[in-house]
GUKOL-791495 format. One record per residue (C-alpha): z, x, y. Coordinates in steps of 0.5 Angstrom, whole numbers, padded with zeros to 4 digits, always signed. Layout:
residues N
ZXY/...
//
This chain:
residues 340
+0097-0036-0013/+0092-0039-0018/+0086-0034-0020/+0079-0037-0020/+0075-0036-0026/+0068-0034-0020/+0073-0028-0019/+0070-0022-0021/+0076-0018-0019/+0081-0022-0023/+0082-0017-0029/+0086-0022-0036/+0087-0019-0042/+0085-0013-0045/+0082-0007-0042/+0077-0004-0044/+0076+0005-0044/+0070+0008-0042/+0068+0011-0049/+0069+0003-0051/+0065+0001-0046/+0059+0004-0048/+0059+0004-0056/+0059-0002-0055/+0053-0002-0050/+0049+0002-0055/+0050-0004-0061/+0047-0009-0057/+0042-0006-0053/+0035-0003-0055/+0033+0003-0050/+0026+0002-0047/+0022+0008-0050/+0016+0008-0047/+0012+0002-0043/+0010-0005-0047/+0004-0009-0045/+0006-0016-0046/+0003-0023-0044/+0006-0026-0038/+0010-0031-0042/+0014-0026-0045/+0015-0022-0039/+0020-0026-0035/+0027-0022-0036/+0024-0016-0036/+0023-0010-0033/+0016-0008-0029/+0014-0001-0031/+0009-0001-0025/+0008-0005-0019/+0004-0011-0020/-0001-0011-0013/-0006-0015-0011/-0014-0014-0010/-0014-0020-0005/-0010-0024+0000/-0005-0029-0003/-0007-0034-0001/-0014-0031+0001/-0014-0036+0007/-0010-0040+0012/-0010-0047+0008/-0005-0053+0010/+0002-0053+0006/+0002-0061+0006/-0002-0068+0006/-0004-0070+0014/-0008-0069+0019/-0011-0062+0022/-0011-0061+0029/-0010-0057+0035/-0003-0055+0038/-0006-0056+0045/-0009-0062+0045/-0002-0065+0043/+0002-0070+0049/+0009-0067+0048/+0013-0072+0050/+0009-0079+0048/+0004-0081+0042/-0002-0077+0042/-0008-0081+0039/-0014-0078+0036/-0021-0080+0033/-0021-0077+0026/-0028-0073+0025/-0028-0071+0018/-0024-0069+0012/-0023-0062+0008/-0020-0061+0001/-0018-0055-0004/-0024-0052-0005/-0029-0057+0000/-0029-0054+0007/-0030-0059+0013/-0037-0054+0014/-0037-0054+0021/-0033-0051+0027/-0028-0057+0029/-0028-0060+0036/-0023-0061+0040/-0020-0067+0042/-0021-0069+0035/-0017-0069+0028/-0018-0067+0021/-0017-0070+0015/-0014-0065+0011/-0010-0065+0004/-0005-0059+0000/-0009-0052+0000/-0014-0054+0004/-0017-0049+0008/-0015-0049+0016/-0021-0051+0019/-0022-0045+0024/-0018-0045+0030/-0014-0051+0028/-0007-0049+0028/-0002-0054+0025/-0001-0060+0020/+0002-0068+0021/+0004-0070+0016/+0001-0076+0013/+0007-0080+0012/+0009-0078+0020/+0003-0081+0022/+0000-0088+0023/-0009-0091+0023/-0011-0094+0028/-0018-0097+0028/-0021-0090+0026/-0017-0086+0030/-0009-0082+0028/-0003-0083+0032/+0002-0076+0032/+0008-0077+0034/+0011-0073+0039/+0015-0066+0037/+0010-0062+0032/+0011-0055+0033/+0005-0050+0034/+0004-0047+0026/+0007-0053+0023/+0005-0054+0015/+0000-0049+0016/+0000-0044+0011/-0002-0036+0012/-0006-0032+0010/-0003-0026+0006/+0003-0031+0006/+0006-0030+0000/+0002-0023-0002/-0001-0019+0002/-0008-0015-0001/-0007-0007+0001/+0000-0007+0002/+0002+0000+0003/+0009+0002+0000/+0012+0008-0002/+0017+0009-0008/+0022+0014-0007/+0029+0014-0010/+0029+0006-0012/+0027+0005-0005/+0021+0001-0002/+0019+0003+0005/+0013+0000+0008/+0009+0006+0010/+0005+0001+0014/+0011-0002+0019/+0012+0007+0020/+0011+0011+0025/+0007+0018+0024/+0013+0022+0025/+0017+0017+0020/+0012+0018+0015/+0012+0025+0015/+0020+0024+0015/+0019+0020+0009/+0015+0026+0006/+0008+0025+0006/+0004+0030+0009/-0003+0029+0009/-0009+0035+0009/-0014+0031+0014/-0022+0032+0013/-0024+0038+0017/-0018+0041+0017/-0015+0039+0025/-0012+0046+0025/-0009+0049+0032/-0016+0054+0033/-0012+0058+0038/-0006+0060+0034/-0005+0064+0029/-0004+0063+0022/+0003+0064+0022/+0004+0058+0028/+0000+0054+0025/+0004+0055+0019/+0011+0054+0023/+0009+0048+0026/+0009+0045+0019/+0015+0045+0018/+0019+0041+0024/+0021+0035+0019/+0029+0036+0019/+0029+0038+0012/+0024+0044+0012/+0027+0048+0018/+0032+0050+0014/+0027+0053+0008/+0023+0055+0013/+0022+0063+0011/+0023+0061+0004/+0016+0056+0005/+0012+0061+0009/+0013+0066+0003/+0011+0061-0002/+0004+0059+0002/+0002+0066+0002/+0003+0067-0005/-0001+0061-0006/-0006+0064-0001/-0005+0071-0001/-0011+0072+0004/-0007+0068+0010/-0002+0073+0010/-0007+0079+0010/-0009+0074+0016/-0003+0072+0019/-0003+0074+0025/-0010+0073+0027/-0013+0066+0031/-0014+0060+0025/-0020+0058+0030/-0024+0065+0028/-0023+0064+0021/-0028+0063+0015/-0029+0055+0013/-0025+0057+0006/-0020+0061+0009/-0019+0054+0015/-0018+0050+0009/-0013+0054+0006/-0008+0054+0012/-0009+0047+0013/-0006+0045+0006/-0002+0050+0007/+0000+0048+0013/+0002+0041+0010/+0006+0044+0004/+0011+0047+0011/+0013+0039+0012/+0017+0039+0004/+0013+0034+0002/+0013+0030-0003/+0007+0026-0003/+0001+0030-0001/-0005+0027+0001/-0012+0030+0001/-0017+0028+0004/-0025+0032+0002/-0022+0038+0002/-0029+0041-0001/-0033+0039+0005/-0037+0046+0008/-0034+0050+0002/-0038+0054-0002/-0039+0052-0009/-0034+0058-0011/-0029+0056-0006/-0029+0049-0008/-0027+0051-0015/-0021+0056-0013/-0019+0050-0008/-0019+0044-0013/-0015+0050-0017/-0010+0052-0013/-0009+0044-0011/-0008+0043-0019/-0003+0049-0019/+0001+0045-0014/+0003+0040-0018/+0006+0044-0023/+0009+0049-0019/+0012+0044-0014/+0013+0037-0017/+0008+0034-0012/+0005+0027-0013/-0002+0028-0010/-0008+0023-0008/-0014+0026-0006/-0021+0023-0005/-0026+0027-0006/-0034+0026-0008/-0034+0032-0011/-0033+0028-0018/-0034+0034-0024/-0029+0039-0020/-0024+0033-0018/-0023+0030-0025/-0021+0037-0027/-0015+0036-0025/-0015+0028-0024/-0010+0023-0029/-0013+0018-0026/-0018+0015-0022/-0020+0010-0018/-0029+0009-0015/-0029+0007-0008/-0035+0004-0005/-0036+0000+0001/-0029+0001+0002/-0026-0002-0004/-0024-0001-0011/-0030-0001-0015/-0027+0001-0022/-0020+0004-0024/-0019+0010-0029/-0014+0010-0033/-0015+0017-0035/-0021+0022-0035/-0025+0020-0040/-0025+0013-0037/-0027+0016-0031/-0033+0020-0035/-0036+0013-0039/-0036+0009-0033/-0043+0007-0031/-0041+0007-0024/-0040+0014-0024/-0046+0016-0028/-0049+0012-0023/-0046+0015-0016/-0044+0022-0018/-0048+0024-0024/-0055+0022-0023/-0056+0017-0028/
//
């Protein structure tokens, strides 16, 4: 039987042994030490050392992927020609400037923006003038030639990076998420008040992984937070705000996570308190390998634990901080959180 030359379990020739294999990888290989910042041109073929994510939709709008007409899906006869005035004409950049009327079709060309409510494009070259007015043809389908918005890049994608997977968090469910190992530690603690702290803690822990190392992570919680085991049996509803906040971190710790999302873990705390939280926060990190994400106002106590930030206002990403001295300079924050 004749190998093929595509064939790539064929072996011809001389065998290579392992050791081999890799001497020779290392000759004509130059190991990566540490990310690079290189120009665009000189990226293709290279590996990204962080995501590359957009600030806004791409495209930013709904736009018609061809040169033709615009119109509604419904004004269309799908058995015969169907014959409508032209009313206006909308390019890149040149919107139509009024809301399109219905019955008639619009002029559009390549990247131009949908005028709103028109859901498909005829192609130019599909379609005929007659006396100012365009004859489609019958058989166009709804959404024809017309580009969505977010296409091709969707702004606020939410993707999470585990063991060289990428899971879209967005598309999961609660209970998937968790199983994912992200756990969240919500503003204002949502805490079982009629519990103890020991259920509350139990309760934590259902994700599959965690029930098995129950014991051992209730031991750790209270190491952590040596009050709540002076408090273990007594209803989390009765006690003090900080002690609340406690559990609720502790809580989230049940699940084995490995993203925690904390969100004000500093409101209704005494000053004290919030410096012991944000503390006990940090040693997480380190005594757990967590990645964290927390927002907080409380911008002097975040930034002693924080390797980068990012400024929020109005609901989006203001500024972006690399490390804490990026965070300390920056305008914004001498503006929002430092009084001047």
């Amino acid at each position: 039987m004749a190998q093929l030359t595509d064939d790539c379990f064929a072996h011809g020739g001389k065998m290579m042994r392992c050791d081999e294999a890799l001497a020779l990888l290392a000759r004509v290989i130059t190991p990566v030490a540490e990310p690079e910042e290189v120009a665009l041109r000189d990226a293709l073929g290279r590996i990204l050392a962080e995501d590359v994510t957009a600030p806004q939709d791409v495209p930013q709008h709904e736009n018609s992927a061809v040169d033709g007409y615009a119109v509604f899906f419904d004004d269309l006869d799908p058995e015969v020609e169907t014959v409508l005035p032209v009313g206006g004409r909308t390019a890149a950049g040149h919107p139509l400037g009024r809301p399109p009327r219905r019955g008639e079709a619009i002029r559009i060309f390549t990247g131009a923006r949908m005028p709103e409510g028109m859901d498909c494009v005829m192609m130019q070259e599909d379609c005929e003038l007659r006396d100012g007015a365009v004859v489609l043809r019958p058989g166009l389908k709804r959404g024809a030639n017309r580009r969505l918005r977010g296409e091709d890049v969707t702004a606020g994608s939410i993707v999470l990076h585990d063991e060289g997977r990428e899971i879209d968090l967005a598309a999961c469910s609660p209970k998937q998420i968790v199983g994912h190992g992200v756990a969240m530690v919500p503003e204002g603690r949502r805490l079982f008040p009629l519990l103890t702290v020991e259920e509350n803690l139990t309760l934590g822990a259902y994700r599959t992984e965690a029930r098995a190392k129950l014991a051992g992570n209730i031991d750790f919680c209270y190491g952590l937070f040596p009050r709540l085991a002076e408090r273990k049996t007594q209803q989390a509803g009765s006690m003090s705000g900080g002690e609340q906040q406690m559990l609720a971190v502790a809580r989230s710790l049940m699940s084995e996570p490995k993203l925690l999302l904390i969100d004000e873990p500093s409101v209704g705390l005494a000053p004290i308190l919030v410096s012991q939280m944000i503390e006990k926060i940090g040693e997480l990190r380190e005594s757990r390998g967590l990645t964290i994400l927390m927002a907080e106002q409380n911008f002097n106590q975040a930034i002693k634990i924080a390797d980068r930030g990012y400024i929020i206002v109005h609901g989006e990403i203001a500024f972006a901080g690399e490390s804490a001295d990026d965070l300390r300079d920056n305008e914004l924050v001498k503006q929002y959180y430092l009084g001047g």
